[in-house]
C-alpha positions as CSV (number, residue, x, y, z in Angstrom):
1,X,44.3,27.3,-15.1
2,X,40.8,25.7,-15.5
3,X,39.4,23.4,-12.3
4,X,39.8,19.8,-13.0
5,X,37.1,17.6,-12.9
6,X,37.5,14.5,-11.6
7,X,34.2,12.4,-12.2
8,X,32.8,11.7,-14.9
9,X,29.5,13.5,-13.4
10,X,31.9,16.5,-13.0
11,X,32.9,16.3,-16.7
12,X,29.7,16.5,-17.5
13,X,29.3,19.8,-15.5
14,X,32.6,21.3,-17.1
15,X,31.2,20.5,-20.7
16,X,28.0,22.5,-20.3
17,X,29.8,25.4,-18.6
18,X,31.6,25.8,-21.1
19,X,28.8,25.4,-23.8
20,X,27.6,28.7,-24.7
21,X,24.7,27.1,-26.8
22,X,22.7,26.5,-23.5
23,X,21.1,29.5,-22.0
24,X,19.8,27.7,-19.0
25,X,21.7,25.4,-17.0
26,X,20.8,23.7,-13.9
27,X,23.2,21.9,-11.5
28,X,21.8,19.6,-8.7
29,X,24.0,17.7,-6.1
30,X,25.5,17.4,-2.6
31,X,27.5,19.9,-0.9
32,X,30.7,19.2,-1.6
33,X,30.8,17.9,-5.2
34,X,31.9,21.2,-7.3
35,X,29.0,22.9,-8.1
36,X,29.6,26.0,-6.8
37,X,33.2,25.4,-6.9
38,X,33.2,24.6,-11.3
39,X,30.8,27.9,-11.7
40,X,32.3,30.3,-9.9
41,X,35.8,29.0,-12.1
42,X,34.5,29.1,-15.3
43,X,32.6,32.7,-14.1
44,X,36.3,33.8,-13.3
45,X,37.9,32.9,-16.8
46,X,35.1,34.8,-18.6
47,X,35.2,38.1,-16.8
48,X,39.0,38.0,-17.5
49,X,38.2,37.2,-21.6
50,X,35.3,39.4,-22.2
51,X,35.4,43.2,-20.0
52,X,31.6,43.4,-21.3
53,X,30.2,40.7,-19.2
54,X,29.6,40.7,-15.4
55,X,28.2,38.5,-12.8
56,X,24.8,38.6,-11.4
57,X,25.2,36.7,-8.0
58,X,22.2,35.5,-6.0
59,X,22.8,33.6,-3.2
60,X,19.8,33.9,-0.7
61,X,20.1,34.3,3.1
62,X,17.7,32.0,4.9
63,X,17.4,32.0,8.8
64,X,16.8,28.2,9.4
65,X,15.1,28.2,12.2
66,X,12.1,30.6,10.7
67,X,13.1,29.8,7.4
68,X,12.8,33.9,6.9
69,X,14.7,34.9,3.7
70,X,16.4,38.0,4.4
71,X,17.0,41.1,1.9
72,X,19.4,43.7,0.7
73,X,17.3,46.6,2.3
74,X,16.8,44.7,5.5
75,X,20.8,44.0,6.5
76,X,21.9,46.5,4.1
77,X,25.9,46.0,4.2
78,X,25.9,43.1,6.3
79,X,24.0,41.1,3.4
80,X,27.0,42.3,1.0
81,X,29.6,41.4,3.4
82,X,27.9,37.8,4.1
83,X,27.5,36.8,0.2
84,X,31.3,38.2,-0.1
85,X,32.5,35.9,2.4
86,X,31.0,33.2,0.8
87,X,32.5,34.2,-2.3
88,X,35.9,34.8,-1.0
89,X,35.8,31.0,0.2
90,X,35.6,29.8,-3.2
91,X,37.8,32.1,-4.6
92,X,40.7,31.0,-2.2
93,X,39.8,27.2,-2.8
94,X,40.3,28.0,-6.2
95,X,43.9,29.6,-5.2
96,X,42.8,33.0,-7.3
97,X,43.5,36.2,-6.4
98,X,41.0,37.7,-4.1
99,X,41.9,41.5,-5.4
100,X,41.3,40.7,-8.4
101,X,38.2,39.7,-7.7
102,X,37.6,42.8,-5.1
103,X,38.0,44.8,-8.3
104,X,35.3,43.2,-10.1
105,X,33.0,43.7,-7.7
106,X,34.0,47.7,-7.3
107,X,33.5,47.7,-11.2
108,X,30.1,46.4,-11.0
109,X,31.0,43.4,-12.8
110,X,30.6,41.0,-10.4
111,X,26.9,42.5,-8.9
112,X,25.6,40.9,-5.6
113,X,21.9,40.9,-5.9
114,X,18.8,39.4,-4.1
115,X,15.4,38.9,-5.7
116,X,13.3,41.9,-4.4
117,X,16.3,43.8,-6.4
118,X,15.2,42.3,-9.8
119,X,11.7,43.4,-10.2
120,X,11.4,45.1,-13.7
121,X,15.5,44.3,-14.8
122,X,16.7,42.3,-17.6
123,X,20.2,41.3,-17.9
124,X,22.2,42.0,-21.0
125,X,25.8,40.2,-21.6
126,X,26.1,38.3,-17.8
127,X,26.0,35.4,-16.4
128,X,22.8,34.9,-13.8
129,X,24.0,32.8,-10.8
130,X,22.2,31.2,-8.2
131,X,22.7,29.3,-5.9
132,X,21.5,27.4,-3.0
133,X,18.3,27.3,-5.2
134,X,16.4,24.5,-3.0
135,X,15.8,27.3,-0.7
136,X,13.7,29.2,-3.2
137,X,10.3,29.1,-4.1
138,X,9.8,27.9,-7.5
139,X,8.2,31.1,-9.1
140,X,11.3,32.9,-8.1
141,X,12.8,31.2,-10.4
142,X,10.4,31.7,-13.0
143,X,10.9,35.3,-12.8
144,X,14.5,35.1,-13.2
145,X,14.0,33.6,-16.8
146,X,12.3,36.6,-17.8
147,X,14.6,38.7,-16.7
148,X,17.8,36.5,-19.1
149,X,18.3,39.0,-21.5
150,X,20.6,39.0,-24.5
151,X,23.7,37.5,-24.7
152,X,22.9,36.3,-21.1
153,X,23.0,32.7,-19.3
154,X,21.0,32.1,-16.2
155,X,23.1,29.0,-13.9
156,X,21.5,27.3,-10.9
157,X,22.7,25.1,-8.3
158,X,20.9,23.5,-5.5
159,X,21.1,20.5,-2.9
160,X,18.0,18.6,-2.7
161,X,19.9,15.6,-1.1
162,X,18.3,13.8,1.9
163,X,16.1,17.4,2.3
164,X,12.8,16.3,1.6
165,X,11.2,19.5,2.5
166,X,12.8,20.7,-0.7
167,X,12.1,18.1,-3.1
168,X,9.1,19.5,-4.7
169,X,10.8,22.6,-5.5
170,X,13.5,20.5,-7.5
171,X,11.1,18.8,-9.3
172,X,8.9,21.7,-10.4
173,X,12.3,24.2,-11.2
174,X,13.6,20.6,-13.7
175,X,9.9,20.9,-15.0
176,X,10.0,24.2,-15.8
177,X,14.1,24.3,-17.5
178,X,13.2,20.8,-19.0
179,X,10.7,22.7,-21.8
180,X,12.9,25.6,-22.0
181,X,14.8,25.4,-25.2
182,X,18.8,25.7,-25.0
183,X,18.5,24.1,-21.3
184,X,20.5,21.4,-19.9
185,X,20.5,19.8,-16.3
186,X,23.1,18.0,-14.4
187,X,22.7,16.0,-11.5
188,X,25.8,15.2,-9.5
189,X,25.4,12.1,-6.7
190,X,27.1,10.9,-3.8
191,X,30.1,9.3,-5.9
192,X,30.9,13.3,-6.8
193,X,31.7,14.5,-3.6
194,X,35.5,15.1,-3.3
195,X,35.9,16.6,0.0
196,X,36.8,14.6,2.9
197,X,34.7,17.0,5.5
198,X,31.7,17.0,3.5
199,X,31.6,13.0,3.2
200,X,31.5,13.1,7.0
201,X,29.0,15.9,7.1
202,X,26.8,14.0,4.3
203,X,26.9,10.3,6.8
204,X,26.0,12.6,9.9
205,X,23.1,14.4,7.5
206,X,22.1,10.7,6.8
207,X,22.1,9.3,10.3
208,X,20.3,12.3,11.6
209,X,17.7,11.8,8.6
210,X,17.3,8.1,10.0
211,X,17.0,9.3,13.8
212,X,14.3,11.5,13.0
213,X,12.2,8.7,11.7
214,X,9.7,7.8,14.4
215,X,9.6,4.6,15.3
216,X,6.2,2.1,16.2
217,X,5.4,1.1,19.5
218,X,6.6,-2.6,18.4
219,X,9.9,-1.5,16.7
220,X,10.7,0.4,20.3
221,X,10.0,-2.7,21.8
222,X,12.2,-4.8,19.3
223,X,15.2,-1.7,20.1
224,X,14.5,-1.9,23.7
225,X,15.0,-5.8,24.1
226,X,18.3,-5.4,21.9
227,X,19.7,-2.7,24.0
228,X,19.0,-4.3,27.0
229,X,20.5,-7.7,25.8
230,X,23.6,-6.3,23.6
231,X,26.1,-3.7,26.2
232,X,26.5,-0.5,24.6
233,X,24.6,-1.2,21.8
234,X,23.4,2.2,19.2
235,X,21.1,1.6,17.5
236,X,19.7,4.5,15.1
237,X,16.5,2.9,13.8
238,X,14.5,-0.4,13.2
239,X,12.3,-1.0,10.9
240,X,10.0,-3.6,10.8
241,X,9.3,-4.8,7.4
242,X,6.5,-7.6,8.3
243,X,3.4,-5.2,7.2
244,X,4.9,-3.9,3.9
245,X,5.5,-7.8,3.2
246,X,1.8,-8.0,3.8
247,X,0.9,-5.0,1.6
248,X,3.3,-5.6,-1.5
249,X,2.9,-9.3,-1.9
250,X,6.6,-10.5,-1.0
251,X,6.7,-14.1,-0.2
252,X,10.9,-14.7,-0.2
253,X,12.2,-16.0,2.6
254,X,15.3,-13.8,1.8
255,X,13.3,-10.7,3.2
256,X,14.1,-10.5,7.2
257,X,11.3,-9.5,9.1
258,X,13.2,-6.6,10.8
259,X,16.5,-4.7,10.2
260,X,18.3,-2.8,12.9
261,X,20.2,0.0,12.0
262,X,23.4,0.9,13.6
263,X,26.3,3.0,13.7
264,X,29.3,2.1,12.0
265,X,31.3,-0.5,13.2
266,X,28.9,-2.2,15.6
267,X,27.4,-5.1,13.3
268,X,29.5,-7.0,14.9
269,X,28.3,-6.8,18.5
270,X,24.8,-7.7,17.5
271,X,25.8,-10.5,15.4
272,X,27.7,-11.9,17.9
273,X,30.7,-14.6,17.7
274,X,29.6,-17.1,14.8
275,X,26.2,-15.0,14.8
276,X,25.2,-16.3,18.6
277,X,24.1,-13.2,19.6
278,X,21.8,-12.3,16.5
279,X,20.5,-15.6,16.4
280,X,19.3,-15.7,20.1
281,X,17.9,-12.1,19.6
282,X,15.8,-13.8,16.6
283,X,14.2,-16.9,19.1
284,X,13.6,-14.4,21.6
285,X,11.5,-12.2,19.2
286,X,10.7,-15.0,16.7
287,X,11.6,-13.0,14.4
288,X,14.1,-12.8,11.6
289,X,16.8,-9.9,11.7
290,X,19.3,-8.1,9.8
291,X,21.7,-5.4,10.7
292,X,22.9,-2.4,8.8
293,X,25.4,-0.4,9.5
294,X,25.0,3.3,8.5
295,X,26.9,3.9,5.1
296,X,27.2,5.9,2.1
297,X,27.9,3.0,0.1
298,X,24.5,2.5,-1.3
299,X,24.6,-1.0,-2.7
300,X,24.2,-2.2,1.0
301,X,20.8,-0.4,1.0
302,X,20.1,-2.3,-2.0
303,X,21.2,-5.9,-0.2
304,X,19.6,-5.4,2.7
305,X,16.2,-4.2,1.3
306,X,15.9,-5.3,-2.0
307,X,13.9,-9.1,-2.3
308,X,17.2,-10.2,-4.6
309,X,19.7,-8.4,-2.2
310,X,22.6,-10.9,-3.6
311,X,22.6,-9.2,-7.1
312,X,23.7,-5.7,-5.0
313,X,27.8,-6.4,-6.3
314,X,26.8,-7.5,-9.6
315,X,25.2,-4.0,-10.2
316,X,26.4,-1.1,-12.8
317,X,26.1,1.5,-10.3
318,X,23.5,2.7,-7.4
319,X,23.8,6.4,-6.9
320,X,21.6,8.7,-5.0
321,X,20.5,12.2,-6.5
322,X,18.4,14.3,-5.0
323,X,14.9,12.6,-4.6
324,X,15.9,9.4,-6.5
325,X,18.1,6.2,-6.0
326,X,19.0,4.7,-9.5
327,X,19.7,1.9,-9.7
328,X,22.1,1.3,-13.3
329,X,21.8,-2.5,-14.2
330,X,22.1,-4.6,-17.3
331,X,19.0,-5.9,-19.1
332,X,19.4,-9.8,-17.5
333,X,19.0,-7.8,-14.8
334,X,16.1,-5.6,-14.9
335,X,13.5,-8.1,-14.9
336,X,14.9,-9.8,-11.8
337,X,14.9,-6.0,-9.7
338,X,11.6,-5.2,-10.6
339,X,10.2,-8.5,-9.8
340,X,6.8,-10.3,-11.1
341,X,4.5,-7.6,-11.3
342,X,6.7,-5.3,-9.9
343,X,6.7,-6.7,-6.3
344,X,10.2,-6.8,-5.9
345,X,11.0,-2.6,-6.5
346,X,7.7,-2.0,-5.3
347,X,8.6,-3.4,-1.7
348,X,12.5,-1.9,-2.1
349,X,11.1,1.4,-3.0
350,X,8.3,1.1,0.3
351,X,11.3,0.7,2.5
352,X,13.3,3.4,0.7
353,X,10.4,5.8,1.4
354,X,10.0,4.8,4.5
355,X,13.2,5.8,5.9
356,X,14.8,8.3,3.6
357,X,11.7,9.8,1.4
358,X,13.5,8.9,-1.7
359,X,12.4,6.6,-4.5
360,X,13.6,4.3,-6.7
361,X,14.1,4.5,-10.5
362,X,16.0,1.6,-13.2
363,X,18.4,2.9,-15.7
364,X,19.5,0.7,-18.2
């Protein structure tokens, strides 16, 4: 029986699977929301229905703290045995029979590959995967389209999100599919991960993003005076806003001067009972404040930030993928988030940029 999407996102990834008209098909998103999962399903179904195709698989191994990609000839069976275990995974979550699939790969249908093993192949009648593409230069890539030959699809899948080291590889690999003919790309977001364990991995891959940022002398000093006045306090970053106010143009008094960001649940101890303690932070500092709380729900981002924060429930849709935040809104309110002159995204894009390298784009 078929995997079952369950987003609409997900759907989307189902239909072009399945869609033997497109030659080259790209998948970006989070861990967690199916790619892998959705290919190596439909992979499964067409191994069974056709015994002329096979499976190129290319996953590549990446040490992260050289980022040195390792090869067939340099671990020998210890590469085969790690890209099998990583297909076994799937296979089980899937609930197929691991045999089954141990026979394929004694056949030579399902063939485990790395790229220094492609030079000078083409591939007739299989299916090219890779994934974990984000670790891959772009001209990899590049080579791999040669090497589709007929009957062939080549599938890739990589997670760009919240990696900013990889986001220029992304861009140049949808570049490169976009003006291929018979391509198609889907980009899964944050409302497409399904698994519990990899929403709590994704909020821990967000707060470390937010720890790394380095914070000014002034904005330690703002942290410092908070920590010393609110017990037991964490605070993950500040960020003062007062200069990009200066450099974009914003004049609304809605705009805080500063927001602290904290871990979950602990708003409340810096606001304080009937906002005391927040209020007495802001006439020490002279300052106006605002507090975040760490979260994957993204409109809170877009309130906090954003010059016309209030409009943040009234919203289609925010959803983050990859490099880009998109904001989905209605036409009333387009004008109102870019702002005159585009002041108002300009500034919400700064701060976006600022703390999480992403930037912002309208949808309609």
């Amino acid at each position: 029986m078929p995997a079952k999407p369950l987003t609409e996102n997900q759907k989307e990834l189902y239909n072009a699977l399945n869609n033997e008209r497109i030659t080259y098909l790209a998948i970006f998103g989070p861990t967690g929301t199916g790619k892998t999962f959705f290919v190596i399903d439909y992979v499964i179904r067409i191994l069974r229905q056709s015994k002329s195709k096979k499976l190129i698989l290319i996953k590549p191994l990446i040490d992260p703290s050289t980022k040195k990609e390792y090869t067939i000839s340099e671990l020998g069976s210890l590469y085969f045995e790690n890209i099998k275990q990583y297909l076994k995974d799937v296979v089980d979550s899937l609930k197929e029979d691991w045999k089954e699939i141990e026979e394929y790969i004694n056949q030579k249908r399902i063939i485990i590959s790395d790229f220094s093993s492609l030079s000078g192949r083409s591939f007739d009648d299989s299916i090219i995967f890779v994934d974990d593409v984000q670790l891959v230069k772009p001209e990899r890539i590049i080579e791999i389209l040669m090497r589709v030959g007929s009957n062939s699809r080549l599938i890739i899948a990589g997670d760009p999100l919240l990696q900013a080291e990889y986001y220029q590889t992304i861009k140049i690999l949808k570049e490169v599919l976009s003006n291929q003919s018979n391509s198609y790309i889907v980009e899964l977001g944050l409302k497409d991960v399904i698994r519990e364990g990899a929403k709590l991995g994704l909020k821990l891959l967000l707060e470390t993003r937010l720890r790394r940022r380095e914070m000014s002398k002034e904005e330690k000093e703002i942290a410092d005076l908070i920590m010393e006045e609110v017990e037991n306090i964490d605070i993950i970053n500040v960020l003062d806003l007062r200069k990009i106010k200066e450099e974009v143009g914003i004049q609304s008094k809605t705009v805080p001067d500063v927001v602290i960001i904290v871990k979950e649940n602990q708003a409340g101890k810096l606001v304080g009972k009937q906002g005391q303690t927040i209020q007495n932070l802001q006439n020490k500092l002279n300052l106006t404040l605002r507090v975040l709380e760490i979260t994957l729900d993204l409109r809170e981002y877009f309130r906090v930030f954003h010059p016309s924060g209030k409009l943040a429930k009234e919203l289609k849709d925010i959803e983050l993928k990859g490099p880009y935040l998109y904001i989905y809104a209605t036409k009333e309110q387009r004008p109102i988030i870019i702002g005159n002159k585009g002041v108002n995204i300009r500034f919400f894009e700064t701060c976006l940029k600022e703390l999480l390298n992403v930037e912002a784009k309208v949808i309609v």
